[in-house]
C-alpha positions as CSV (number, residue, x, y, z in Angstrom):
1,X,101.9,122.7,110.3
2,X,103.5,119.1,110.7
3,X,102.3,116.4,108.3
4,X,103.7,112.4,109.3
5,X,103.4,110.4,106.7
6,X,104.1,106.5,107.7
7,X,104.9,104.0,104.4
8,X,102.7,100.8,103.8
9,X,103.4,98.3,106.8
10,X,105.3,100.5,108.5
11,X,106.4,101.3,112.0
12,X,107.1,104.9,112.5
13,X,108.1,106.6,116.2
14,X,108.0,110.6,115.8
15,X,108.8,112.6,119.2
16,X,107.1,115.8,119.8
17,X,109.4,117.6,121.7
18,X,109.1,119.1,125.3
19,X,107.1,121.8,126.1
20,X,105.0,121.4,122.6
21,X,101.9,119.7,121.4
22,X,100.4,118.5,118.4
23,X,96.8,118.9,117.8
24,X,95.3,115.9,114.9
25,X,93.6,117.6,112.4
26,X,92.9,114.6,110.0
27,X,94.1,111.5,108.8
28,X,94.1,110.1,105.0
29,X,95.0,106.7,103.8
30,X,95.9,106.1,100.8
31,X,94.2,103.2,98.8
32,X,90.6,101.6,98.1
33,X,90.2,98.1,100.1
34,X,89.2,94.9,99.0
35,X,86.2,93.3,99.3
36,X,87.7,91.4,102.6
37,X,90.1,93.7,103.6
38,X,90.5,97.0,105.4
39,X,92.9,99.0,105.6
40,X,93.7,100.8,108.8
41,X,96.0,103.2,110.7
42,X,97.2,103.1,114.6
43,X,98.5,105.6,116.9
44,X,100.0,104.1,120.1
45,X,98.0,101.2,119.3
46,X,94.9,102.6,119.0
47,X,92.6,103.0,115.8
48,X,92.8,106.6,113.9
49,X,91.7,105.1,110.6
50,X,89.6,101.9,109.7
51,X,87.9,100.8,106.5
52,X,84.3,100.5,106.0
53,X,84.7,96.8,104.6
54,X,82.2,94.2,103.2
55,X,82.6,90.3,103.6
56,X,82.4,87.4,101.1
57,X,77.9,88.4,100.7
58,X,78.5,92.3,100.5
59,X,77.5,92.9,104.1
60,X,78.9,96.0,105.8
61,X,81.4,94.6,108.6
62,X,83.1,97.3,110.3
63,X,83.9,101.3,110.4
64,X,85.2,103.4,112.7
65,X,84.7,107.0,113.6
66,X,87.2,108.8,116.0
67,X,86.0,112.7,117.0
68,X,89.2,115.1,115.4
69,X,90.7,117.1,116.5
70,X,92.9,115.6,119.4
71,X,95.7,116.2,121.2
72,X,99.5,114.6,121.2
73,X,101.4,115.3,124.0
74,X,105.1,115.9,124.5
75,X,107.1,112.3,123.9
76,X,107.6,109.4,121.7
77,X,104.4,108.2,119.7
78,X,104.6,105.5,117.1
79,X,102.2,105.1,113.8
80,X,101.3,102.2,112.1
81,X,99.7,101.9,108.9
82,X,99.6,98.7,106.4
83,X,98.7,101.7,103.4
84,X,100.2,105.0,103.0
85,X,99.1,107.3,105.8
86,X,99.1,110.7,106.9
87,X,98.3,113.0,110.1
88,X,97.9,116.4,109.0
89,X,99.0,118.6,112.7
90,X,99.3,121.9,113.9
91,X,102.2,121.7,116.8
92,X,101.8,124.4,119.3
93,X,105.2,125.9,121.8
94,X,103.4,125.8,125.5
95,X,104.3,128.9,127.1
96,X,103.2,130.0,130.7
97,X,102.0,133.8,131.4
C-alpha cells in the first residue's frame, strides 16, 4: 500500500521507481466547497478529483467522474491539489516469467 498525500496548494512530484507500478485505488479531498468554489485535484495535469459546485442561483455547475482503478507507470508524476488530498495505491514489482 502507498498513500501520497499533497498539502493545500501544493505541487508534489513522487517517482515510482523502475520496473514498478502503481494502481489508483481512490482519491479523497479534504474539505466541503463553497457555494462558488470547487475544490479539485490533478495528476499530470489532468483532473482525478472535482467538486460538484453550485453558482450565485444554486444551479449545479460542474462534477467530474474518472473510472478507478488506474494505472501509474514507472517515472516522475506530479499532484496538485488547492485542499488536502490523497491517492490511496497499491504499487506492484513487475517481474517477467
Amino acid at each position: 500500500m502507498r498513500n501520497i498525500t499533497c498539502e493545500s496548494n501544493q505541487t508534489l512530484d513522487f517517482e515510482i521507481d523502475e520496473g514498478h507500478i502503481l494502481k489508483v485505488l481512490n482519491v479523497s479531498h479534504e474539505g466541503a466547497p463553497v457555494s462558488t468554489f470547487a475544490y479539485h485535484t490533478l495528476l499530470n495535469n489532468e483532473h482525478i478529483y472535482y467538486t460538484r459546485y453550485y453558482d450565485g442561483s444554486g444551479a449545479n455547475v460542474s462534477q467530474l467522474d474518472v473510472n478507478f482503478p488506474f494505472y501509474l507507470a514507472e517515472g516522475i508524476h506530479t499532484l496538485y491539489a488547492n485542499g488536502i488530498s490523497t491517492i490511496y495505491c497499491l504499487e506492484f514489482k513487475l517481474t517477467t516469467p
